[in-house]
C-alpha positions as CSV (number, residue, x, y, z in Angstrom):
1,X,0.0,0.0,0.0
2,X,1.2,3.6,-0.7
3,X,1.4,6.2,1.8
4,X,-1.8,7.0,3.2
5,X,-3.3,9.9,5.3
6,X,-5.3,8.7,8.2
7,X,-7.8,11.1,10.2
8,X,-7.5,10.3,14.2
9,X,-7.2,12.0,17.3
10,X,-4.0,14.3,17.0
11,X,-5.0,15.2,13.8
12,X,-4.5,13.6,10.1
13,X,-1.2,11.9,10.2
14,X,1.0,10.5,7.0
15,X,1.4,6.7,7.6
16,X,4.5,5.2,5.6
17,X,5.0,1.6,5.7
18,X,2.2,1.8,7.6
19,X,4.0,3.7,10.7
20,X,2.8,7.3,11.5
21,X,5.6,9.9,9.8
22,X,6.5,14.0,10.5
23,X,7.2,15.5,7.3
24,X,10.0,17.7,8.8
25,X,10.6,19.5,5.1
26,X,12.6,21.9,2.9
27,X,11.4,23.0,-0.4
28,X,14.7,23.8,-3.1
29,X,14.7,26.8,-5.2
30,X,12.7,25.9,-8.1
31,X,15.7,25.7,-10.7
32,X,17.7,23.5,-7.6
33,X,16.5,19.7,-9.1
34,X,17.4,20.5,-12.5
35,X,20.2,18.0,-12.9
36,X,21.7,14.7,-11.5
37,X,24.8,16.8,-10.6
38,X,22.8,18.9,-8.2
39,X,21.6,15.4,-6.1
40,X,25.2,14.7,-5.4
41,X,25.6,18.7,-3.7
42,X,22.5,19.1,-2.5
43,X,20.8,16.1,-0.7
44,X,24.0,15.5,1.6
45,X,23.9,19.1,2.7
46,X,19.8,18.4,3.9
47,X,20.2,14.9,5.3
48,X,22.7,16.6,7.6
49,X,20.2,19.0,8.6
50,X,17.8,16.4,9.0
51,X,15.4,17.6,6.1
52,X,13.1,15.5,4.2
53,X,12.9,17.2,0.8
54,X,10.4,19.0,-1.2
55,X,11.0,18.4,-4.4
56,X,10.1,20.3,-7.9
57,X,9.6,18.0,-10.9
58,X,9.0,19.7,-14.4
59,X,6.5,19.0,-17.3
60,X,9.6,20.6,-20.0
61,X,12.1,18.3,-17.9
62,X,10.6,14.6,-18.4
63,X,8.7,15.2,-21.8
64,X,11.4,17.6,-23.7
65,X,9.6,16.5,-27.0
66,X,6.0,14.9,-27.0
67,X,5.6,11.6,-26.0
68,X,9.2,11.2,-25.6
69,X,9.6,10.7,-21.3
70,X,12.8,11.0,-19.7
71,X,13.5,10.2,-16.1
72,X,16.9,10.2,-15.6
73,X,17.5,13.3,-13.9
74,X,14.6,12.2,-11.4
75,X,15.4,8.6,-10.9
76,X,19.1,9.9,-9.9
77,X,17.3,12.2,-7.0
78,X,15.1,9.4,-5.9
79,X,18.4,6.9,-5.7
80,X,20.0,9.7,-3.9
81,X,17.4,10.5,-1.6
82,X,16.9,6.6,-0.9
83,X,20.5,6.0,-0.1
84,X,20.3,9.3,2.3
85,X,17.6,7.4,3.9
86,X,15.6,10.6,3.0
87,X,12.1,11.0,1.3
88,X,10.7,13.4,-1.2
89,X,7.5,15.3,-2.0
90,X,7.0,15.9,-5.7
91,X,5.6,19.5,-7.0
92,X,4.6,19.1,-10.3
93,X,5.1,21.8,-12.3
94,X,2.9,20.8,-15.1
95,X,0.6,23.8,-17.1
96,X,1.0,26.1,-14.0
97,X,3.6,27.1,-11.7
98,X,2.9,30.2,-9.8
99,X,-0.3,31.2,-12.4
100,X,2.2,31.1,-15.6
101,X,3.6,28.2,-17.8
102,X,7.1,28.7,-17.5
103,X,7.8,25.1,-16.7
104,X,5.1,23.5,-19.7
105,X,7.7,22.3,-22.7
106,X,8.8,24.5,-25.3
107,X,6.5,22.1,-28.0
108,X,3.2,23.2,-25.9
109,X,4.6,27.0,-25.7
110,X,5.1,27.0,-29.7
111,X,1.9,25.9,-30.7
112,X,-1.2,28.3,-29.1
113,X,-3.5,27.5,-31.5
114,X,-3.2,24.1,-30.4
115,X,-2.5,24.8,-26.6
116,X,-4.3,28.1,-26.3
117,X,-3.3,30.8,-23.5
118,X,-5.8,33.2,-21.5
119,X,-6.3,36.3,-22.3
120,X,-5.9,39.9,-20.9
121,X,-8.8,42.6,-20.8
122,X,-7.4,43.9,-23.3
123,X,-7.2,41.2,-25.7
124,X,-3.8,39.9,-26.0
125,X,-2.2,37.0,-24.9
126,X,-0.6,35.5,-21.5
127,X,2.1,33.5,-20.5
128,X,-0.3,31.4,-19.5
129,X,-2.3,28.4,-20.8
130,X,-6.2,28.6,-20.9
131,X,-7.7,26.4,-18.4
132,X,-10.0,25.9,-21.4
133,X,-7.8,24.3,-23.6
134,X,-8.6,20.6,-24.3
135,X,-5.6,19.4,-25.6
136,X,-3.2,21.1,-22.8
137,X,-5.4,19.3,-20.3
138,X,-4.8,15.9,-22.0
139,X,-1.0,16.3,-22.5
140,X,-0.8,17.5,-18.7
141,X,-2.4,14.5,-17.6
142,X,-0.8,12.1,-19.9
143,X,2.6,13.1,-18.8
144,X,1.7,13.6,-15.0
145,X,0.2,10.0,-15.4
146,X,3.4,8.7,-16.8
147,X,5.1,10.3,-14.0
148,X,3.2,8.7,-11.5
149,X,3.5,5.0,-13.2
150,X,6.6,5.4,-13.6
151,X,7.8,6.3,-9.6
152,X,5.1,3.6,-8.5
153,X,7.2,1.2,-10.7
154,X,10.7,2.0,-9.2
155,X,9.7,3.3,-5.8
156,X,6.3,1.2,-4.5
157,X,8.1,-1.1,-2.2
158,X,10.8,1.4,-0.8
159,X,8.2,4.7,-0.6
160,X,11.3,7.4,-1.1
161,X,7.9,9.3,-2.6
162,X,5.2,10.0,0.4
163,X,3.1,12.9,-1.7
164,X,2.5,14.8,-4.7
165,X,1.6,18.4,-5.3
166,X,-0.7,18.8,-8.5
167,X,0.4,22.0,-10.0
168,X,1.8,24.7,-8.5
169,X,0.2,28.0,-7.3
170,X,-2.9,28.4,-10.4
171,X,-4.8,30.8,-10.6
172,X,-5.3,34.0,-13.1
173,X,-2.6,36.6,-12.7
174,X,-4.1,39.8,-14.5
175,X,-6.4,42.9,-14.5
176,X,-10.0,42.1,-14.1
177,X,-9.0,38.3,-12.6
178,X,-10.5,36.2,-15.7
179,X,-9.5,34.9,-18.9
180,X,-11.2,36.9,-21.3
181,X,-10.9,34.9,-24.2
182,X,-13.5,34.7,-27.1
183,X,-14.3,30.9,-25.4
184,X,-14.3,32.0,-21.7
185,X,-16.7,35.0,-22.6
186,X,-19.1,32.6,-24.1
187,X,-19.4,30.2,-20.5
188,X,-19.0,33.4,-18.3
189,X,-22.4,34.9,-20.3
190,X,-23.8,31.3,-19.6
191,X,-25.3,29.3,-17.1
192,X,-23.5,28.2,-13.8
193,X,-23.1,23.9,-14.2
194,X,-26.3,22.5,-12.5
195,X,-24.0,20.4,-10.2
196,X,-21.8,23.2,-9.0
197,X,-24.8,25.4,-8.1
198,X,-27.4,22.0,-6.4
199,X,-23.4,21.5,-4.4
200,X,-23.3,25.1,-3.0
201,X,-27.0,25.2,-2.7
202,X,-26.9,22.2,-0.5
203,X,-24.3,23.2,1.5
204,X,-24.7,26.5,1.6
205,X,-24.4,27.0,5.7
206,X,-20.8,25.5,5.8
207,X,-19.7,28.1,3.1
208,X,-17.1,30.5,4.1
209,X,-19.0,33.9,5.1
210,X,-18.1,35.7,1.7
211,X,-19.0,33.2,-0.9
212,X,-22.1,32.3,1.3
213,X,-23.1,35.7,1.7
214,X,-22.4,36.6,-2.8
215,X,-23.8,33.2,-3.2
216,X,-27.4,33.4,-5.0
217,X,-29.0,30.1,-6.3
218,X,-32.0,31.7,-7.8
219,X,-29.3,33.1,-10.4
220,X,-28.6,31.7,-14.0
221,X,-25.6,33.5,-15.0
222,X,-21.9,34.0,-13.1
223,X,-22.3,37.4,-12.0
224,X,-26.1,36.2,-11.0
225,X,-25.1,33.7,-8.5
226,X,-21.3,34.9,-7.3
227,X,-21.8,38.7,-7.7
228,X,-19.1,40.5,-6.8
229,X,-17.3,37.0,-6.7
230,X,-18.2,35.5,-10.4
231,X,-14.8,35.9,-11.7
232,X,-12.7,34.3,-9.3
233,X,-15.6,31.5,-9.0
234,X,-15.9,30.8,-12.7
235,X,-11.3,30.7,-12.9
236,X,-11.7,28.2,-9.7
237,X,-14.4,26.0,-11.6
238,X,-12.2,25.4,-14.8
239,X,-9.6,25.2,-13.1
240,X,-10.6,22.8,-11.0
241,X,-11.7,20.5,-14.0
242,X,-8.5,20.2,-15.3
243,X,-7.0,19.6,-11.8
244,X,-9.6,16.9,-11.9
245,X,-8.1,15.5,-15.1
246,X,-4.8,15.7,-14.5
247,X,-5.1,14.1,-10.8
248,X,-7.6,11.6,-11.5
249,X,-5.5,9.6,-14.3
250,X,-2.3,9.9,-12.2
251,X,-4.5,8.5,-9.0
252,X,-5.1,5.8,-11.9
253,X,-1.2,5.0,-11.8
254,X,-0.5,5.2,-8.4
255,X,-2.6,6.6,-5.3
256,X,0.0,8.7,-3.6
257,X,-2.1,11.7,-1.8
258,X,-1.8,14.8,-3.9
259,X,-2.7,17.9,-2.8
260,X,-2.9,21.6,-4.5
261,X,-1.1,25.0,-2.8
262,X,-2.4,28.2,-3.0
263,X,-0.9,31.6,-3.0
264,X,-2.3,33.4,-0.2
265,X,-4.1,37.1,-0.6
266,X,-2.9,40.0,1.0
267,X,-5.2,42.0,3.1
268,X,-7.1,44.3,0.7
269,X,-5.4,42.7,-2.2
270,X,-7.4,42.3,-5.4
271,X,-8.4,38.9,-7.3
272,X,-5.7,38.9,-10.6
273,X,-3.2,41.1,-8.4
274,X,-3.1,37.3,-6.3
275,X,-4.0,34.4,-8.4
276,X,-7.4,34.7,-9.3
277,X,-9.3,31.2,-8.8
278,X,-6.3,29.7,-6.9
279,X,-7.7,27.0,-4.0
280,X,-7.3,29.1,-1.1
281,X,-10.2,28.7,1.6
282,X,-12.7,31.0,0.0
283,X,-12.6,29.1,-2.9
284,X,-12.3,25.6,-1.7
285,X,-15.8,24.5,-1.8
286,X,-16.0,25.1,-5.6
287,X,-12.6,23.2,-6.5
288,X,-14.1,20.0,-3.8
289,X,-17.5,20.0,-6.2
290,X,-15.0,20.1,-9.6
291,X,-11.3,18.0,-8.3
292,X,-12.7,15.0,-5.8
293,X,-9.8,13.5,-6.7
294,X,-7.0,16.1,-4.6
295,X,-6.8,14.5,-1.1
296,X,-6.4,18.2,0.3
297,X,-5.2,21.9,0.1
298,X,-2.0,23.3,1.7
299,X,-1.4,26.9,2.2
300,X,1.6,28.6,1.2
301,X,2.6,31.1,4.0
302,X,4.9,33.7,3.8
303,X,2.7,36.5,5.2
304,X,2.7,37.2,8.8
305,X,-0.3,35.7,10.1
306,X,0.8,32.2,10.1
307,X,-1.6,31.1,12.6
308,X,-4.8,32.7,10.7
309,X,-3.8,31.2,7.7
310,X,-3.7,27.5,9.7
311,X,-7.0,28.2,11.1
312,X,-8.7,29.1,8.3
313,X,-7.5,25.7,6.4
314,X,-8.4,23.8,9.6
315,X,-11.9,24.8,9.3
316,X,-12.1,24.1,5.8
317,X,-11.2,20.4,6.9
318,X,-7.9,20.6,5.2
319,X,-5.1,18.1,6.9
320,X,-2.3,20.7,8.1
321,X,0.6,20.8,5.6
322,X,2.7,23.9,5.0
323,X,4.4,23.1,1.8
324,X,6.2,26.9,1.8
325,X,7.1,29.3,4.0
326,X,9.5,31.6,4.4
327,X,12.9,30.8,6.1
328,X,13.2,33.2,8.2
329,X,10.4,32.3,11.0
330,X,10.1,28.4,10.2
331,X,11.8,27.1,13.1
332,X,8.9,28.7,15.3
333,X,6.3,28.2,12.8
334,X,7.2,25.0,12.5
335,X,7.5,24.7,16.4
336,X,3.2,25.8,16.0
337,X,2.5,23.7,12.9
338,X,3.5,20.0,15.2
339,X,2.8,21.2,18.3
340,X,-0.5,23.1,18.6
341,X,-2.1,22.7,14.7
342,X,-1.5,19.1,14.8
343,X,0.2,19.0,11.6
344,X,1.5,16.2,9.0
345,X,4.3,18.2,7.9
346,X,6.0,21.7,7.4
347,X,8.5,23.0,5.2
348,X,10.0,26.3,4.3
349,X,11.5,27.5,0.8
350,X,15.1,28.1,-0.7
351,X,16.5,25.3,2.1
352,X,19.1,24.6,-0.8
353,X,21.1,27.7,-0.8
354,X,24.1,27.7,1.8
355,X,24.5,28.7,5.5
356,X,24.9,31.8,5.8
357,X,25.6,32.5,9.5
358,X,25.7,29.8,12.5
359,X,23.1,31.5,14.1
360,X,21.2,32.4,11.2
361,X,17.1,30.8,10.3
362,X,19.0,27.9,8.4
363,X,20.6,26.4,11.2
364,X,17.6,27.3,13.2
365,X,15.6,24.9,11.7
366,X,17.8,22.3,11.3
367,X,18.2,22.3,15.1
368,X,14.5,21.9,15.7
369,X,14.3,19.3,13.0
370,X,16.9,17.3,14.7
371,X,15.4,17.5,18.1
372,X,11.7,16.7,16.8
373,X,13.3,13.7,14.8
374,X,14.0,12.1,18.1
375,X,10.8,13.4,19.7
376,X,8.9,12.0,16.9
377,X,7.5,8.8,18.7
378,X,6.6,11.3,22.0
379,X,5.0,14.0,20.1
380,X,2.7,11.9,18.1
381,X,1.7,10.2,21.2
382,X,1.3,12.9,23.1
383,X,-0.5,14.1,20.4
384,X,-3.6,11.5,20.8
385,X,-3.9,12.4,23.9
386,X,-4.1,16.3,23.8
387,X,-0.8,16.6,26.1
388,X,0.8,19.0,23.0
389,X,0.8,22.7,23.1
390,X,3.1,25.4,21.2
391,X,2.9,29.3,20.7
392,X,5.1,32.1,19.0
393,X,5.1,35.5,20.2
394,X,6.4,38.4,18.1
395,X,7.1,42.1,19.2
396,X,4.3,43.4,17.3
397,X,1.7,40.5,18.8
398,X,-2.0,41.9,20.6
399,X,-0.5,41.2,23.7
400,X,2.9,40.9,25.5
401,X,2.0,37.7,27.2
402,X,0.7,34.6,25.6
403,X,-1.0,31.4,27.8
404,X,-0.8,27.6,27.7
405,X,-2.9,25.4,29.5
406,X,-1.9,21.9,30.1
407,X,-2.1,19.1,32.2
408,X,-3.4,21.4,35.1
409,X,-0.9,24.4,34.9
410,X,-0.8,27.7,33.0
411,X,2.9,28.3,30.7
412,X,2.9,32.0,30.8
413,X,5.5,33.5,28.5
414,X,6.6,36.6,27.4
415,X,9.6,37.7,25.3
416,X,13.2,36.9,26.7
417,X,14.6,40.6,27.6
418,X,18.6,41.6,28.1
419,X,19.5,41.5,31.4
420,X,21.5,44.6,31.2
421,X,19.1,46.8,29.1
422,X,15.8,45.5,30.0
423,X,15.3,45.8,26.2
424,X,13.5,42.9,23.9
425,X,16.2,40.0,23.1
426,X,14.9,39.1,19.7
427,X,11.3,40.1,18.2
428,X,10.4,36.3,18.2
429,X,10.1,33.7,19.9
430,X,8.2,30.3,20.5
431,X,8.3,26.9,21.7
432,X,6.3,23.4,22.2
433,X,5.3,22.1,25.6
434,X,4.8,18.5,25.5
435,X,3.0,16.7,28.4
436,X,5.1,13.4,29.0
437,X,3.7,12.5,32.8
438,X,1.6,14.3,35.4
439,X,3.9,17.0,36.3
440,X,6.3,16.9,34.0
441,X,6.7,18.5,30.3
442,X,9.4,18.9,27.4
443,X,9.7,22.6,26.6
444,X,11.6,23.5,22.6
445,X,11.8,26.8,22.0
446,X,13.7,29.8,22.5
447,X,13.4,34.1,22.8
448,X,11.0,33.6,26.2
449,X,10.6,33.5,29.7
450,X,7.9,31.4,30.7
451,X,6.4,31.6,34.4
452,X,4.5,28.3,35.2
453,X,1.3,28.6,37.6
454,X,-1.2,26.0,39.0
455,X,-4.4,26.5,36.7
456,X,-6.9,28.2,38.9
457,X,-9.9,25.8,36.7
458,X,-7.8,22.3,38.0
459,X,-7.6,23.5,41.6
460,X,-6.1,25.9,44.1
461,X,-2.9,24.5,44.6
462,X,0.3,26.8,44.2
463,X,2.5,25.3,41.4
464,X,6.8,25.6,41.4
465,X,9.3,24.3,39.5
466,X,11.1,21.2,40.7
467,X,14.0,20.9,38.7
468,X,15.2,21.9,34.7
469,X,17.3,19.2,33.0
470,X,18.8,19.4,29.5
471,X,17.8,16.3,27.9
472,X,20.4,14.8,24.9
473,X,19.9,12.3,22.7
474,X,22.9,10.2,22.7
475,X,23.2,6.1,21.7
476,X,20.0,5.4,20.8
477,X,18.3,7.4,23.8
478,X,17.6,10.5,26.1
479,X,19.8,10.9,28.4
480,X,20.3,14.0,31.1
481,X,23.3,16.1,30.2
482,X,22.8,18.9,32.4
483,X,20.3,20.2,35.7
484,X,20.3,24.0,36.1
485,X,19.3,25.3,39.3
486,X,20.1,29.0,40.8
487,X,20.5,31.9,38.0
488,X,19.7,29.3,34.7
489,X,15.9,29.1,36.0
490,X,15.7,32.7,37.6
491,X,16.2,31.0,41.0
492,X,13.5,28.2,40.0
493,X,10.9,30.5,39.6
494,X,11.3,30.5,35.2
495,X,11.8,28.6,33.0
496,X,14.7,30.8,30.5
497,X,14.4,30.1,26.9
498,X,17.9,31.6,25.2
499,X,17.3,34.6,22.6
500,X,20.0,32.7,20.6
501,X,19.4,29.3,20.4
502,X,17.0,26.8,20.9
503,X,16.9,24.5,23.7
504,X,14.9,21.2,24.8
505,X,14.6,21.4,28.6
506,X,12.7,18.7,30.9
507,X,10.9,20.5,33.4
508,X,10.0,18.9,36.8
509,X,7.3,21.0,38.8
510,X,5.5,20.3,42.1
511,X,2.2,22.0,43.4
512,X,1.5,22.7,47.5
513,X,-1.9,23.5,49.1
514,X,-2.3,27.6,49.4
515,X,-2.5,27.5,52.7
């Protein structure tokens, strides 16, 4: 059996040879998987960070000429990956990557009266293919399809591959946020497809609050029954039918989960100024009526409210999986993402390029990677049980203070602060609190100091800290290289998470009646 996602409690998890699996990811610079040459420099670099790989595989780099299918360059990654004992989750840059077709082969580029491209308001071209063209469709599936039976073939048994991203960021990049071609005129003037509209109709009080509240059954026409929404709604329609296309006859090959990434809007940000149509929440409802065959959508974040953005895919019952993000705050995003959003996996962009300080966001995250891949079997069970909590606090956050509350007590932090100064240390930090007996709790994370109290809802017992340890893993197992006492815990009174760097510490508390 492939990889599978299974639903549970702890959220959806990735099983891989059946075992439960952390996608702890890095996504390379798109032009990074280009040649075999690139495995040999780039894969050793990442295993020693302790980074599964995110991987872009392109449509003008297997099928340079049509029909003709080469694999080399990606059979030499998988081999690479496999010997690294790493995995890999293909992006397929097919018709789309980022709303243009850049990555579609020069033979499908040539030929637009064959493989037509959208047009502007103003009546010329793109660099982008039509969602409406029938023959693009076909060739996009028929080599995505080949790509699929192809990695089942060489990779079934050993499962290097866990997932597979269809496409990459769609959507219509231009004014007015629609193709305006002669064809795409003609079904915007037209009816709204019966199925989409009795789908919507149905479901209409689970809708997210702007398409529910644009949303008009009694309409006949786009603009009748989206409004002010009909041109992202009809892109996201035909998009999603050759999503649909293209997924469904790779799912034919081999039934990896695939899912679909979104760029996200900015606030106030116009549809065409952000890829009009793209599967981000809002439109989600239309692309599940039009592409049953994605498994799920993944955000790509790289604007600052990381958390929102979770949220609002969580309620769209979207498995969490941050395919992008940017480097700078993944360590503590990704810190959020396992610990508090229950996710499957994270990953951030441009892990490729090299190190460019020893304290910089690189190093960052490979330091929480390589402590969460020997936490792995804890967190997830901890997990099940609703023992897992994790925050990130920036300068600019509502509050100065954020709250935990877990297994009876309250992890109050704030910002670590120079001692000398009295000024902020860093404008983030974060960390993950996991429950691993009554009383006692793993704490990752670094840029706060966190006050622990007895929660008042439990009982009314006073709560203090015990002991700190500094847990390392070493021969196969945890073992206790260090217990601070005295100034390292504020006289036992903090726990002190470094500005600098991140630490694991195991922290033993004890509670006393109030009086």
């Amino acid at each position: 059996m492939p990889p599978q996602l299974h639903d549970g409690r702890g959220g959806a998890a990735l099983r891989v040879h059946g075992n439960p699996f952390l996608i702890l990811g890095g996504e390379l610079s798109n032009s990074a998987a280009g040649t075999a040459a690139a495995a040999m420099r780039v894969l050793p670099a990442l295993a020693r960070r302790q980074f599964n790989t995110v991987l872009p595989v392109a449509w003008n780099q297997i099928e340079p000429h049509p029909g003709q299918l080469d694999f080399t360059v990606l059979d030499h990654w998988i081999n690479e990956a496999r010997t690294l004992k790493l995995h890999l989750v293909l992006l397929w840059f097919g018709s789309w990557k980022n709303a243009f077709s850049s990555y579609a082969p020069e033979w499908v580029l040539d030929d637009p009266q064959r493989y037509p491209r959208a047009m502007s308001a103003a009546g010329t071209p793109l660099a982008m293919l039509s969602v409406l063209g029938r023959a693009t469709r076909s060739a996009d599936a028929t080599a995505f399809a080949a790509l699929l039976h192809h990695v089942r073939r060489i990779d079934a048994r050993q499962q290097t591959v866990l997932m597979v991203q269809v496409e990459n960021e769609v959507g219509y990049l231009g004014l007015g946020g629609r193709d305006r071609s002669a064809h795409a005129q003609a079904l915007f003037a037209g009816p709204v497809p019966r199925k989409l509209l009795d789908t919507l109709r149905a479901q209409r009080w689970r809708l997210p609050w702007r398409l529910a509240h644009a949303f008009d059954p009694r309409g006949h026409s786009w603009r009748q029954v989206f409004g002010p929404l009909a041109d992202q709604a009809f892109m996201a329609c035909y998009y999603a039918r050759v999503i649909e296309a293209v997924a469904r006859a790779a799912a034919h090959q081999y039934a990896l989960p695939m899912y679909m990434n979104a760029q996200l809007p900015a606030p106030h940000e116009r549809a065409g100024h952000y890829p009009s149509g793209g599967p981000y929440p809002l439109m989600q409802p239309i692309y599940r009526v039009g592409a049953p065959a994605v498994t799920f959508y993944a955000p790509d974040i790289y604007w600052p409210d990381f958390e929102h953005w979770l949220s609002r895919y969580r309620r769209a019952d979207n498995p969490v999986f941050v395919p992008e993000s940017r480097l700078s705050l993944a360590a503590f995003n990704a810190l959020y993402v396992f610990g508090q959003a229950h996710g499957l996996g994270f990953s951030a962009f441009g892990v490729d390029q090299p190190l460019q300080h020893p304290d910089g966001p690189e190093r960052a995250l490979a330091t929480v990677y390589g402590m969460l891949e020997h936490l792995e079997p804890v967190l997830l069970a901890a997990r099940r049980a609703g023992h897992t909590r994790a925050l990130v606090l920036h300068l600019n956050s509502p509050r100065p203070e954020q709250t935990l509350a877990l297994g009876g007590h309250l992890f109050r932090a704030r910002l670590a602060r120079q001692w000398s100064t009295g000024r902020v240390a860093e404008h983030t930090g974060g960390m993950l609190v996991i429950e691993r007996h009554p009383a006692v709790f793993d704490l990752l994370g670094r840029g706060l100091v966190v006050t622990v109290l007895r929660n008042p809802d439990t009982d009314q017992r006073i709560a203090g800290i015990a002991g700190i340890e500094t847990p390392r893993w070493h021969s196969g197992r945890w073992q206790v290289r260090q217990r601070l006492n005295g100034d390292p815990s504020n006289q036992g009174r903090q726990v002190l998470l470094s500005a600098r760097h991140f630490h694991l510490y195991r922290v033993h508390l004890y509670s006393i009646a109030r009086r």
